[in-house]
Every structure is written in structure tokens, then in C-alpha cells.
Wavefront OBJ file of the C-alpha trace (Angstrom):
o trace
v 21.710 -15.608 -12.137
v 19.727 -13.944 -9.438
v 21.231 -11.532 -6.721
v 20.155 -8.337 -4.523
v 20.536 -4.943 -5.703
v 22.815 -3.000 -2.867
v 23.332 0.172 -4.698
v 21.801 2.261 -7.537
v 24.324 4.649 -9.253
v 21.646 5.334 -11.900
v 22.816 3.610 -15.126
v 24.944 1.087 -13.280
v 23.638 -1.391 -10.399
v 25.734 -3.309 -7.928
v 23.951 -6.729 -7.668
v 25.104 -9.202 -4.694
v 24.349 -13.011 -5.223
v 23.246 -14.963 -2.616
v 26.904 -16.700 -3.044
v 28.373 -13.245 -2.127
v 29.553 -12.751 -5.760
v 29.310 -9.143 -6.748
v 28.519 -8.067 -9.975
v 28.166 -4.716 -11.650
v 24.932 -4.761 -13.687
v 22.815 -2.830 -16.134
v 19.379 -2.797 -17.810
v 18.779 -3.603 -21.315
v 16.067 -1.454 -22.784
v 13.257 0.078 -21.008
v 11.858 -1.479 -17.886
v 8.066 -0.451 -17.258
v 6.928 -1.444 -13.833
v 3.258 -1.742 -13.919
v 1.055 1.188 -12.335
v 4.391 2.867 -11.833
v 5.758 6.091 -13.028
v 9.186 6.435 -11.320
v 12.341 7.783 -12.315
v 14.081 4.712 -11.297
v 12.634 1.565 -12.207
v 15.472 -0.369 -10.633
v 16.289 0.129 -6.683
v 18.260 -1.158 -3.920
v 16.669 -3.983 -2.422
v 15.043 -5.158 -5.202
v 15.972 -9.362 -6.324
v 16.488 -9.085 -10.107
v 17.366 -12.121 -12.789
v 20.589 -11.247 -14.514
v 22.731 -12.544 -17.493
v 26.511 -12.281 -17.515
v 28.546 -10.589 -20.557
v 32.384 -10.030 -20.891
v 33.712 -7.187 -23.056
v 37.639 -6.353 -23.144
v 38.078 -8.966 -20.350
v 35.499 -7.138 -17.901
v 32.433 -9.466 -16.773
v 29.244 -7.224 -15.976
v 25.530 -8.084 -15.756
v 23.142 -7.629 -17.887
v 19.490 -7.535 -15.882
v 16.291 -8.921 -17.772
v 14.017 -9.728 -14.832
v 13.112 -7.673 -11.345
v 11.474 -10.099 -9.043
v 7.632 -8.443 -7.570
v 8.087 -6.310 -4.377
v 7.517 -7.389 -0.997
v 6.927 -3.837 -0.257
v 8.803 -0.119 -1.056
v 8.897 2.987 -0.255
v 7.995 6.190 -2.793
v 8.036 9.731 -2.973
v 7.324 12.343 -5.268
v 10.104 12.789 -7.388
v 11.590 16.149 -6.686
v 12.272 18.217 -10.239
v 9.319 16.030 -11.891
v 5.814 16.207 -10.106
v 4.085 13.413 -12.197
v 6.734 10.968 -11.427
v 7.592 9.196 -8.234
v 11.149 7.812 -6.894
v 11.440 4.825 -5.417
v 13.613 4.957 -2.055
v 14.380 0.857 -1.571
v 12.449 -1.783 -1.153
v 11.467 -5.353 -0.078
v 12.281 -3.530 3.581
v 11.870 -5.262 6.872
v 11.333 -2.357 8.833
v 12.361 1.716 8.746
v 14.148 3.526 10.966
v 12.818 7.518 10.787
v 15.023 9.652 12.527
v 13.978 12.681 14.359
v 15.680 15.922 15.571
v 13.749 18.777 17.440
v 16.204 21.185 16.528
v 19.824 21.317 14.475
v 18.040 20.726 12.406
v 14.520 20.588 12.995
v 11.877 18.079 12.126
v 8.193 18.763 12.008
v 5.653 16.865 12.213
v 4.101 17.496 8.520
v 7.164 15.555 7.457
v 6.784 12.785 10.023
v 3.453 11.567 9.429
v 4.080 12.151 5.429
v 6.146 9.760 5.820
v 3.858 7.119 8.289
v 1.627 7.535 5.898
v 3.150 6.491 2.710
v 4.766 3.849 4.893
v 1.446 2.940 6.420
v 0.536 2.724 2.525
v 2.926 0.597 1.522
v 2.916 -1.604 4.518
v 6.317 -1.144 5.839
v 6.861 -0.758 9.576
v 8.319 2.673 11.037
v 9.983 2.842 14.349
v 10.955 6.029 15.539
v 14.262 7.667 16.659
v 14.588 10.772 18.057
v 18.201 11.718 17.907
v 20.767 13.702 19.723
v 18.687 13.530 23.431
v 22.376 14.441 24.685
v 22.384 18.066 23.098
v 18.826 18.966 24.445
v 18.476 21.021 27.205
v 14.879 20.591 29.540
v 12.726 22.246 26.940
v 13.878 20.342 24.042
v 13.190 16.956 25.892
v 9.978 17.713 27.056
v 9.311 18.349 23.543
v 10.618 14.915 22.777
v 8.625 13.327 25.080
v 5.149 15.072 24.103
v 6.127 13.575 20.410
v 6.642 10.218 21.186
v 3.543 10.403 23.537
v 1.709 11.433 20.329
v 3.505 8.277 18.515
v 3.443 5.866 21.015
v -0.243 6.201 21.525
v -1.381 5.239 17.792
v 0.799 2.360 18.222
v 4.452 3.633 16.827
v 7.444 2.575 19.222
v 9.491 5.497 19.883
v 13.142 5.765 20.875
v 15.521 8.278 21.943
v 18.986 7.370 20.912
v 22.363 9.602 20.958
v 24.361 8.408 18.337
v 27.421 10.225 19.936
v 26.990 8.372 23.160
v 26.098 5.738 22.361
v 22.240 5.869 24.524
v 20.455 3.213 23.253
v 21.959 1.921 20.118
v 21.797 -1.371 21.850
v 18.196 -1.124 21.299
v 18.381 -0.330 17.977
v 20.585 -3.238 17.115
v 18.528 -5.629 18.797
v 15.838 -4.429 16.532
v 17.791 -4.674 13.668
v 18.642 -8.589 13.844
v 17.776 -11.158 10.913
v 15.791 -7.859 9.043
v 16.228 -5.640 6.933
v 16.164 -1.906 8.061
v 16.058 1.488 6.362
v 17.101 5.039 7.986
v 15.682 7.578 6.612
v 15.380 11.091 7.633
v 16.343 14.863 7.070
v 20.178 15.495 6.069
v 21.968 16.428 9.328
v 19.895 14.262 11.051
v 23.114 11.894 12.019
v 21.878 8.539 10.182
v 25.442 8.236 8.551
v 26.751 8.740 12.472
v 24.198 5.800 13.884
v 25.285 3.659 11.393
v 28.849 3.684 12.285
v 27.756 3.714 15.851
v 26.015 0.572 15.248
v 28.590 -0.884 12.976
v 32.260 1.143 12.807
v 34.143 -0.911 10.684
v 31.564 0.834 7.670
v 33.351 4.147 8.367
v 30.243 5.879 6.410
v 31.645 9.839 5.761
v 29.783 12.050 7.788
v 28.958 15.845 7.580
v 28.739 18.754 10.135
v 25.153 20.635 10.299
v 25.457 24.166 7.660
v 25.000 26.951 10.014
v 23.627 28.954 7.891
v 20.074 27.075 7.312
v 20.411 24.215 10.267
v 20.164 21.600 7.228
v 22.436 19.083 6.950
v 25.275 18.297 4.337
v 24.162 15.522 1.801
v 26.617 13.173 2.643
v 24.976 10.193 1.236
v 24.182 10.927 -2.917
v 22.283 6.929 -3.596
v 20.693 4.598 -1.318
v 22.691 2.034 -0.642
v 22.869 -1.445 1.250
v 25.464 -2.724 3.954
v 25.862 -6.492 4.888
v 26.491 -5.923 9.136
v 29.029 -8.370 11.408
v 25.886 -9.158 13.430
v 23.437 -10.948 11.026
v 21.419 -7.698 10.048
v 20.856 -5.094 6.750
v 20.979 -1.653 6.538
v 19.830 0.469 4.020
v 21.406 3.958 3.837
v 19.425 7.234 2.386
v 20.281 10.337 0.787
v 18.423 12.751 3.209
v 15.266 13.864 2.709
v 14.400 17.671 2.326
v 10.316 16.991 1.587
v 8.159 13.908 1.493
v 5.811 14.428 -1.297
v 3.036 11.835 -1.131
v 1.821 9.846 -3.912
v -1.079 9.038 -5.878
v -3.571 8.686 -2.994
v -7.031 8.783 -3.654
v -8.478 11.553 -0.642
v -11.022 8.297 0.313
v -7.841 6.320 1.439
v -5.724 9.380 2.837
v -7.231 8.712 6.739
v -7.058 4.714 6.418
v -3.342 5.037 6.654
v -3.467 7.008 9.816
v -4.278 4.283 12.505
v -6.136 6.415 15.006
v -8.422 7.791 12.199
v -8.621 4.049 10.439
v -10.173 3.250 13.935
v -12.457 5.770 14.326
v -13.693 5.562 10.382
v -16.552 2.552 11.239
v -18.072 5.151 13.913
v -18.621 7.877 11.737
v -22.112 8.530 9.950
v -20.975 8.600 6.916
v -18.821 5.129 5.251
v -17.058 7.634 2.831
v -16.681 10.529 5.548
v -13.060 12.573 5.203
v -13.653 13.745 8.648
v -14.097 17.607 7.608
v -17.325 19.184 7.597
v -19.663 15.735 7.861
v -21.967 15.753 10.477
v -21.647 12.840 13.142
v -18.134 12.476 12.439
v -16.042 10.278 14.894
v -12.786 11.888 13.806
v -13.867 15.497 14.801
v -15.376 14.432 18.070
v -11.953 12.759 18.932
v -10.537 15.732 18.040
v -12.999 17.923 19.884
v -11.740 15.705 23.211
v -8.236 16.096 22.634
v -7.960 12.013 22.101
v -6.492 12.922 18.700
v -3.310 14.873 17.879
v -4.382 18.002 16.409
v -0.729 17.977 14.473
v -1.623 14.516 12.999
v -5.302 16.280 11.857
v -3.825 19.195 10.252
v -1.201 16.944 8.559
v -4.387 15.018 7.406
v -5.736 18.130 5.989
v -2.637 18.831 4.319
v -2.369 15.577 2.185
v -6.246 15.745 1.833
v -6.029 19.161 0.442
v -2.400 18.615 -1.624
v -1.254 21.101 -0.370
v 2.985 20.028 -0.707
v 4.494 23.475 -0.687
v 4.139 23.092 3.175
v 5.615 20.105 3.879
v 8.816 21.696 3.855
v 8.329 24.240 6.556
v 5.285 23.357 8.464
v 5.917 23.876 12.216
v 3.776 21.116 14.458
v 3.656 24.737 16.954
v 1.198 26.944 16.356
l 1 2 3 4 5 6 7 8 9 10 11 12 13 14 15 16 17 18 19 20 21 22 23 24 25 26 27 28 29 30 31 32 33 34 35 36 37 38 39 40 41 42 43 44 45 46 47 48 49 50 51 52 53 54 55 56 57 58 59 60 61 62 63 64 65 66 67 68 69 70 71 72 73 74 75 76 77 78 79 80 81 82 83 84 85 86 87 88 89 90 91 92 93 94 95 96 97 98 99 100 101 102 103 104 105 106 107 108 109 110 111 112 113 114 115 116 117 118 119 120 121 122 123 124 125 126 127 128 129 130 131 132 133 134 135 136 137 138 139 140 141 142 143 144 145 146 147 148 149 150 151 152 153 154 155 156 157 158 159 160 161 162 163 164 165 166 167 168 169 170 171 172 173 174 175 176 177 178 179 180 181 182 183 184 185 186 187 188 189 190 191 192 193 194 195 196 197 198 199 200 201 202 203 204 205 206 207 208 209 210 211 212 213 214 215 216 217 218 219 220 221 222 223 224 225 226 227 228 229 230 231 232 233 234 235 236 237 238 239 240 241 242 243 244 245 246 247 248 249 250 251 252 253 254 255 256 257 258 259 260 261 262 263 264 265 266 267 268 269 270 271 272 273 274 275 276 277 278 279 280 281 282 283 284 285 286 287 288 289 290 291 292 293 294 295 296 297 298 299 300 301 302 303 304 305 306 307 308 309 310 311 312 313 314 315
């Protein structure tokens, strides 16, 4: 049989077939995904061959084959820095979503994220969240941001999930694909996603006051069928986005404004730091280039992941 994972409990998978029978499946032996190290080798999205076996009267699934990926998304795995963990995949699109403040989202994180996306070929649309809480300040910041974004070619929303501001948008986006949200906990993805769809009733956290970071209110990534011809793909928040296995050669292909640029410089293997003639450092020199999206350049260039925690996109 042959179904979709929708949700990855770590030794158990739910697997939907495209019948709408549900099965609760698990892996026999050791799956090695070639060129992968990943501390899942199963995720949700992922179309997977399965065999059915019934113990004590209880049918489960037994899975022997995972079809190849249209696409995924990876990070560095958190407690183990060799290994990477796979987030979802064959994705349509992803939704990031941003908050300025409560809590805050900087722009190391953001465009760690474009870029593994970038690398992986999935495409990110923007949301900046919670417009209704900001006072002048805070949306002036929002709209410098998406200026940034929107000029490399990103589309950029702002959305109130509480209000409801835009989600008609979103939705419209969302039809006949596939979509991921992803962001920091506290960011209100759990609260979109019963804006968008409220019969899910996913359980939503206030912000901890102590550190502005959000409750984990989502523990495994998990899929959702919606009443309007459309997937969703829920995410544990995010606290870092460690990027992985990037040669520095490729880090500045998968940040379109530099990718651009890349054929003008003197050099073909130029990483757009000290080499003479470079096109990237003029741009930068002229202000036609975000000098947040350089520095988190730098950053990935120089591996330096202790920062992308805390980095502020303000000097």
C-alpha cells in the first residue's frame, strides 16, 4: 500500500492513503537515506510503500519503501551538531512567520531560513504577524523589512491572526498546495491556523513573560487535510536555524540578490569579502543591498551559529 505520512511521533508514523484510510505505521530496521545524516529518516510529507500486519486483532503498517523527495526542509539537529532534522517535506510552499517584537524575530534567523529554503528549492512567503498590536514604530519597522524582502523577490504579508487582516490572502495562497508555517514559538502559527480553518481547534499558548518566547505548543510536525481543498503542515517552533552542510562557494547562490550580482564580479569563485572588483561589495557600498542580508551572509560563511539565536538586524 502507499499513503502520506501526516505525523511523526518518532517510532510510530500516521500514514493516510490516498483512499483516506489511516494507518498507524512503523519502520522495520534501519532506513539510510542517501547523503543524509538526520535523526529522523522518516517525516511528514513524505509518500512511503507500506505492508499491513495484525497482532492481537490490531492492524498497523509496516513501512519498507519512502518514495524520493520532491523537496524538504533541514536543520541542524539541535543536541547533535553532525546530524540534521528533517522538518517535512515534498512542500508546496512555506509560510515563515514574523514578529518584530513579543517575541522578536531577527533577521539572522530569517534569511537562515531563505537560505536553506532557497537550497532546497522550496518557496517562502512571508508573514509578518500581529500588525494589530504594533504601535507607529513597530510598523515602520515592518514595512522597512518587507521592503528589504520584497525587493529580492519574496512576497511579503502582514496578517493579524486575531483579526482576521488578511487571512483571506493567505488562504487564497494556500489552495490545491501544500503549505508549511514555520516560525519562532509564540509567533501565533497554531492561532493562524485556526483562523484559517477553526474546526482544527489547534491548542494554543500565551507568550512567557519572562523571556518573550513562546510556549511550545506544537511537540511534532504534523499535517491537516483543510474544508477548502488545501494542506497544512504544522511546526514545533523554532528557537535557531542551524544551516547545513553548505559548501562557503554555494552560501551566496542561495541569496538571490547576491546570485545576481555573482557573474559581475572579477573573480567566478569570489565570496564577496575581501576580492577586489567585487559586485557584491559595490552593491553594498550603494546601499542596493541589505546590509542585514550581508552580515547574515558573513555569518553562515564564517559558521558562526552561536549567533543565530540572538543576532539583532539593529546595530
Amino acid at each position: 500500500m502507499t499513503g502520506t505520512v501526516y505525523k511523526s511521533t518518532g517510532s510510530w508514523y500516521t500514514v493516510k492513503t490516498n483512499l483516506g484510510a489511516i494507518y498507524q505505521c512503523r519502520i522495520k530496521g534501519k532506513f539510510r537515506l542517501k547523503g543524509i545524516k538526520s535523526t529522523n529518516p522518516i517525516t511528514v510529507g513524505d509518500i512511503v510503500d507500506f505492508e499491513l500486519e495484525t497482532n492481537n486483532d490490531t492492524t498497523t503498517g509496516v513501512i519498507n519503501t519512502i518514495h524520493d523527495r520532491k523537496n524538504y526542509i533541514v536543520r541542524k539537529s539541535v543536541n547533535l551538531s553532525k546530524q540534521t532534522h528533517v522538518i517535512a517535506s515534498n512542500i508546496d510552499q512555506v509560510f515563515l512567520l514574523i514578529t518584530i517584537n513579543n517575541p522578536p524575530t531577527f533577521t539572522s534567523f530569517i534569511d537562515r531560513f531563505l537560505v536553506t529554503a532557497e537550497a532546497y528549492s522550496v518557496k517562502t512567503i512571508l508573514l509578518f504577524n500581529k500588525v494589530d498590536t504594533y504601535d507607529e514604530s513597530t510598523l515602520d519597522e515592518v514595512k522597512y523589512l518587507a521592503h528589504i524582502y520584497r525587493k529580492i523577490g519574496y512576497e511579503c504579508i502582514g496578517i493579524s491572526a486575531t483579526t482576521g487582516k488578511n487571512i483571506d490572502k493567505v488562504k487564497a495562497l494556500m489552495h490545491g498546495k501544500v503549505s508549511m508555517f514555520a516560525g519562532h514559538s509564540g509567533v501565533g502559527k497554531s492561532t493562524l491556523v485556526n483562523a484559517i480553518e477553526p474546526d482544527l481547534d489547534l491548542k494554543t499558548k500565551a507568550i512567557s513573560t519572562q523571556h518573550s518566547q513562546g510556549q511550545h505548543t506544537t511537540t511534532f510536525a504534523e499535517m491537516f487535510d483543510l474544508s477548502f481543498e488545501a494542506k497544512i503542515i504544522d511546526t514545533p517552533g523554532i528557537k535557531g536555524f542551524g544551516v547545513v552542510d553548505m559548501d562557503k562557494e554555494e552560501v551566496g547562490d542561495y541569496f538571490p540578490e547576491f546570485f545576481e550580482l555573482k557573474q559581475y564580479c572579477k573573480f567566478n569563485n569570489c565570496l564577496h569579502k575581501e576580492e577586489p572588483k567585487c559586485a557584491v561589495k559595490a552593491a553594498l557600498d550603494n546601499d542596493e543591498i541589505s546590509f542585514s542580508r550581508y552580515r547574515s551572509y558573513l555569518q553562515i560563511l564564517e559558521g558562526e551559529d552561536e549567533h543565530y539565536r540572538t543576532d539583532n538586524w539593529e546595530e
